[in-house]
N, C-alpha and C positions, 0 to 999 in steps of 0.2 A: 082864542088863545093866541099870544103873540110868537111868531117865529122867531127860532133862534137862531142867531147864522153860527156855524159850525166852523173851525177852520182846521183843516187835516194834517197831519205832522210833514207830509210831502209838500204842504204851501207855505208853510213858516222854514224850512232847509233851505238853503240858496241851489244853485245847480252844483258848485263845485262840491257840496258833502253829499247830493246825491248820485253824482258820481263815485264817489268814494265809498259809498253803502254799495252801488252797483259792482266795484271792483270785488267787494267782499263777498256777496251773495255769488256772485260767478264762481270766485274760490271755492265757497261751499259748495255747489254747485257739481263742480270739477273733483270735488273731493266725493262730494255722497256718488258721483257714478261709477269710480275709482274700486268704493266700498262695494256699491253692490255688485261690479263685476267681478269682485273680489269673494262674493258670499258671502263679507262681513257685516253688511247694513240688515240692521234687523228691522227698520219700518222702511219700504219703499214708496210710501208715500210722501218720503221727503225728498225727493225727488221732484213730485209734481208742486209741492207744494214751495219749492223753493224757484219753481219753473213761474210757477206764478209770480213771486215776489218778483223774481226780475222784471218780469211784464210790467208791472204795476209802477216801479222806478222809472223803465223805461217810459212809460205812460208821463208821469211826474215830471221828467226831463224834459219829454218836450211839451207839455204843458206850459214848462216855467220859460222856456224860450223862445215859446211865440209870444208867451205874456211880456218877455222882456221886450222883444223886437216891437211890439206892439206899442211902447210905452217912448221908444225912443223918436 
């Protein structure tokens, strides 16, 4: 069977909209810990799972800027 090459939503963003995703996710971020020191967040699993999101941006970001540095 022939492989397919895949291309992930993180390599077609430029850096400046994954920055701007990253600004956002931090807010939520900031927000769901807010809530749950609050007692109001009813899954605290978003927490972790929004811990990852940012990882994974950050990950993308500099992905995309050594691929840039590479290129020039």
């Amino acid at each position: 069977m022939a492989d397919k090459k895949t291309i992930k939503a993180e390599e077609i963003k430029t850096i400046e909209q994954l920055r701007l995703e990253l600004a956002a996710k931090k807010a939520d971020q900031l927000e769901a810990k807010r809530g749950h020191a609050a007692g109001e967040l009813a899954n605290p699993h978003v927490l972790t799972a929004v811990r990852k999101e940012i990882a994974r941006l950050l990950t993308a970001i500099r992905a995309a800027e050594l691929e840039q540095k590479e290129s020039k």
